[in-house]
C-alpha positions as CSV (number, residue, x, y, z in Angstrom):
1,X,-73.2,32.9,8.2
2,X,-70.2,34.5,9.7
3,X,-67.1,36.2,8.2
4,X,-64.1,36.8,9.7
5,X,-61.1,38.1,7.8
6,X,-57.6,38.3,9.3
7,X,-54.3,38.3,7.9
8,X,-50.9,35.0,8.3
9,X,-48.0,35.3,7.3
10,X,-48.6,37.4,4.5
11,X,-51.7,35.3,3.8
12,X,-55.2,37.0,3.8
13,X,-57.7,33.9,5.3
14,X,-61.6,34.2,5.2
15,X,-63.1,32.2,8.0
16,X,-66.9,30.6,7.4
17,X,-68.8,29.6,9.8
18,X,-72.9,29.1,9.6
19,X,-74.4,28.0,6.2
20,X,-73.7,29.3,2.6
21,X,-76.8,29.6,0.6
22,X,-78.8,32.1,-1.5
23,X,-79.1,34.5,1.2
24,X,-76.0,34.2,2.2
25,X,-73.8,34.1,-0.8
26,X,-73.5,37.1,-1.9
27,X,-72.1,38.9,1.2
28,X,-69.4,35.7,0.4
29,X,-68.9,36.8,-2.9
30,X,-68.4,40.3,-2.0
31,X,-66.0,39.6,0.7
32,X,-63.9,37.3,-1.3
33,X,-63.5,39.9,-4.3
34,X,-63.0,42.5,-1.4
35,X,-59.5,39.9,-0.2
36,X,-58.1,39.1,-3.9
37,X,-58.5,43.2,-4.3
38,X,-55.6,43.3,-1.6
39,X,-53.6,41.5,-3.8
40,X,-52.6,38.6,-1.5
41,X,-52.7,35.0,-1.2
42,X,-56.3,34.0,0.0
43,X,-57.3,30.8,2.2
44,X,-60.9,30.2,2.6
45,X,-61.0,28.0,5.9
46,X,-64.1,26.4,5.9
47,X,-64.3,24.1,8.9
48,X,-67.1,25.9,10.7
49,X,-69.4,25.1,7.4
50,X,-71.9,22.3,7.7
51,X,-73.7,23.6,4.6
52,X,-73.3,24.8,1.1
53,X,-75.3,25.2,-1.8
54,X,-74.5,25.8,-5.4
55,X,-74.9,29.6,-4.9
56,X,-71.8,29.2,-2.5
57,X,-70.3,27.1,-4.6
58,X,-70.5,29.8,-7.5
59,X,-69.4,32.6,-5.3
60,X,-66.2,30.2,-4.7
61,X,-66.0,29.7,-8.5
62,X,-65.6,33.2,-9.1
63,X,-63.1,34.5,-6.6
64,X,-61.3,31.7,-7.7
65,X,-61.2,32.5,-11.0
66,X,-60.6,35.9,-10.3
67,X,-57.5,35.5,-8.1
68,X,-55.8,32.8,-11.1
69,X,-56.4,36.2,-13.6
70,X,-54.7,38.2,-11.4
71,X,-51.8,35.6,-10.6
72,X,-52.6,35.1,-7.0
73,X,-52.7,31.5,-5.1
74,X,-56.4,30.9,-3.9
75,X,-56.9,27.6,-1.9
76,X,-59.7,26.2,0.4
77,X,-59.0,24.2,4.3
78,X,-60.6,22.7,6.3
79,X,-63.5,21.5,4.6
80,X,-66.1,19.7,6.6
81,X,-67.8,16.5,4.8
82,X,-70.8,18.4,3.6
83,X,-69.0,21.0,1.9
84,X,-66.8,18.6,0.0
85,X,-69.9,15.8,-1.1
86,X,-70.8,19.2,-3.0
87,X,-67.7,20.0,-4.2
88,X,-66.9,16.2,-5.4
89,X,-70.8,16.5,-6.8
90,X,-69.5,19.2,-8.8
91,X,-66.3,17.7,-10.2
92,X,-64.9,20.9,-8.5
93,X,-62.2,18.9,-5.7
94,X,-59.8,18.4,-8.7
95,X,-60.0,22.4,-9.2
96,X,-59.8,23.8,-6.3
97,X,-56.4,23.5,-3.8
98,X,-58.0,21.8,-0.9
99,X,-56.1,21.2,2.2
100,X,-56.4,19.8,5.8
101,X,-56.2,22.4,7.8
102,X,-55.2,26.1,7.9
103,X,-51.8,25.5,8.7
104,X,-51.0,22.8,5.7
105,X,-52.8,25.8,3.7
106,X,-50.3,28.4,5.4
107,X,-47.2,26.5,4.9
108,X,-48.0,25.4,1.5
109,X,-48.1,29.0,0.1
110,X,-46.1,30.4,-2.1
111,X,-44.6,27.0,-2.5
Protein backbone atom coordinates (compact mmCIF):
# COMPACT_ATOMS: atom_id res chain seq x y z
CA UNK A 1 0.00 0.00 0.00
CA UNK A 2 0.94 3.49 -0.88
CA UNK A 3 0.37 6.82 0.88
CA UNK A 4 0.54 9.97 -0.42
CA UNK A 5 -0.56 13.09 1.41
CA UNK A 6 -0.87 16.55 -0.13
CA UNK A 7 -2.83 19.44 0.68
CA UNK A 8 -6.43 21.35 -1.69
CA UNK A 9 -7.73 24.06 -0.99
CA UNK A 10 -7.28 24.04 2.48
CA UNK A 11 -8.15 20.39 2.38
CA UNK A 12 -5.56 17.76 3.62
CA UNK A 13 -6.33 14.46 1.16
CA UNK A 14 -4.67 10.96 1.80
CA UNK A 15 -4.30 9.07 -1.43
CA UNK A 16 -4.48 4.88 -1.27
CA UNK A 17 -3.37 3.03 -3.61
CA UNK A 18 -2.43 -0.99 -3.16
CA UNK A 19 -4.36 -3.15 -0.62
CA UNK A 20 -5.44 -2.27 3.08
CA UNK A 21 -5.09 -5.19 5.32
CA UNK A 22 -3.43 -6.31 8.53
CA UNK A 23 -0.15 -5.44 7.47
CA UNK A 24 -0.94 -2.64 6.05
CA UNK A 25 -3.32 -0.90 8.38
CA UNK A 26 -1.64 0.44 10.74
CA UNK A 27 0.80 2.59 8.83
CA UNK A 28 -3.09 3.85 7.66
CA UNK A 29 -4.04 4.40 10.96
CA UNK A 30 -1.08 6.28 11.86
CA UNK A 31 -1.12 8.44 8.86
CA UNK A 32 -4.74 9.39 9.20
CA UNK A 33 -4.34 10.49 13.01
CA UNK A 34 -1.08 12.16 11.80
CA UNK A 35 -3.71 14.56 9.05
CA UNK A 36 -6.71 15.19 11.70
CA UNK A 37 -3.58 16.27 14.08
CA UNK A 38 -3.20 19.25 11.49
CA UNK A 39 -6.42 20.29 12.21
CA UNK A 40 -7.93 20.30 8.73
CA UNK A 41 -10.59 18.90 6.62
CA UNK A 42 -9.41 15.26 5.54
CA UNK A 43 -10.40 13.35 2.19
CA UNK A 44 -9.36 9.86 2.00
CA UNK A 45 -9.42 9.29 -1.97
CA UNK A 46 -9.55 5.75 -2.37
CA UNK A 47 -9.78 5.00 -6.12
CA UNK A 48 -6.41 3.26 -6.38
CA UNK A 49 -7.88 0.52 -3.73
CA UNK A 50 -8.99 -2.74 -5.02
CA UNK A 51 -8.91 -4.27 -1.50
CA UNK A 52 -9.84 -3.78 2.00
CA UNK A 53 -10.27 -5.73 4.96
CA UNK A 54 -11.87 -5.09 8.25
CA UNK A 55 -8.55 -3.99 9.75
CA UNK A 56 -8.72 -1.07 7.15
CA UNK A 57 -12.03 -0.61 7.67
CA UNK A 58 -11.24 -0.07 11.62
CA UNK A 59 -8.39 2.16 11.01
CA UNK A 60 -11.10 4.30 8.86
CA UNK A 61 -13.54 3.92 11.87
CA UNK A 62 -11.25 5.56 14.06
CA UNK A 63 -9.92 8.61 12.29
CA UNK A 64 -13.27 9.16 11.65
CA UNK A 65 -14.32 9.24 14.89
CA UNK A 66 -11.53 11.05 15.81
CA UNK A 67 -11.89 14.02 13.38
CA UNK A 68 -16.13 14.28 14.41
CA UNK A 69 -14.56 14.80 18.38
CA UNK A 70 -12.45 17.26 17.30
CA UNK A 71 -15.17 19.12 14.97
CA UNK A 72 -13.43 18.53 11.70
CA UNK A 73 -15.27 17.24 8.22
CA UNK A 74 -13.83 13.69 7.39
CA UNK A 75 -15.13 12.17 4.13
CA UNK A 76 -14.06 9.26 1.80
CA UNK A 77 -13.94 9.47 -2.73
CA UNK A 78 -13.49 7.70 -4.96
CA UNK A 79 -14.31 4.35 -3.74
CA UNK A 80 -13.73 1.48 -6.12
CA UNK A 81 -16.48 -1.45 -5.87
CA UNK A 82 -14.55 -3.60 -3.60
CA UNK A 83 -13.98 -1.09 -1.02
CA UNK A 84 -17.64 -0.17 -0.88
CA UNK A 85 -19.26 -4.21 -0.96
CA UNK A 86 -17.18 -3.92 2.48
CA UNK A 87 -18.28 -0.83 3.53
CA UNK A 88 -22.24 -1.64 2.60
CA UNK A 89 -21.20 -5.27 4.41
CA UNK A 90 -20.61 -3.17 7.33
CA UNK A 91 -23.70 -0.95 7.43
CA UNK A 92 -20.82 1.73 7.34
CA UNK A 93 -21.92 3.69 3.65
CA UNK A 94 -24.77 5.45 5.71
CA UNK A 95 -21.81 6.67 8.13
CA UNK A 96 -19.24 7.67 6.30
CA UNK A 97 -19.50 10.92 3.57
CA UNK A 98 -18.74 9.09 0.46
CA UNK A 99 -18.40 10.86 -2.75
CA UNK A 100 -17.61 10.36 -6.47
CA UNK A 101 -14.57 11.78 -6.93
CA UNK A 102 -12.02 14.03 -5.34
CA UNK A 103 -13.33 17.06 -6.67
CA UNK A 104 -17.22 16.52 -5.56
CA UNK A 105 -15.20 15.78 -2.08
CA UNK A 106 -13.29 19.18 -2.59
CA UNK A 107 -16.17 21.36 -3.51
CA UNK A 108 -18.39 19.89 -0.95
CA UNK A 109 -16.25 20.99 2.03
CA UNK A 110 -17.03 23.20 4.37
CA UNK A 111 -20.44 23.29 2.90
Amino acid sequence: MEIVISEKDGVNVLALEGEVDLQTSPKLRDELLECISNKKPLVVEMSGVGYIDSSGVASLVEAFQTARSKNLEFSLAALGDAPMRVLKLARLDGVFIIHETLEDALSSNGK
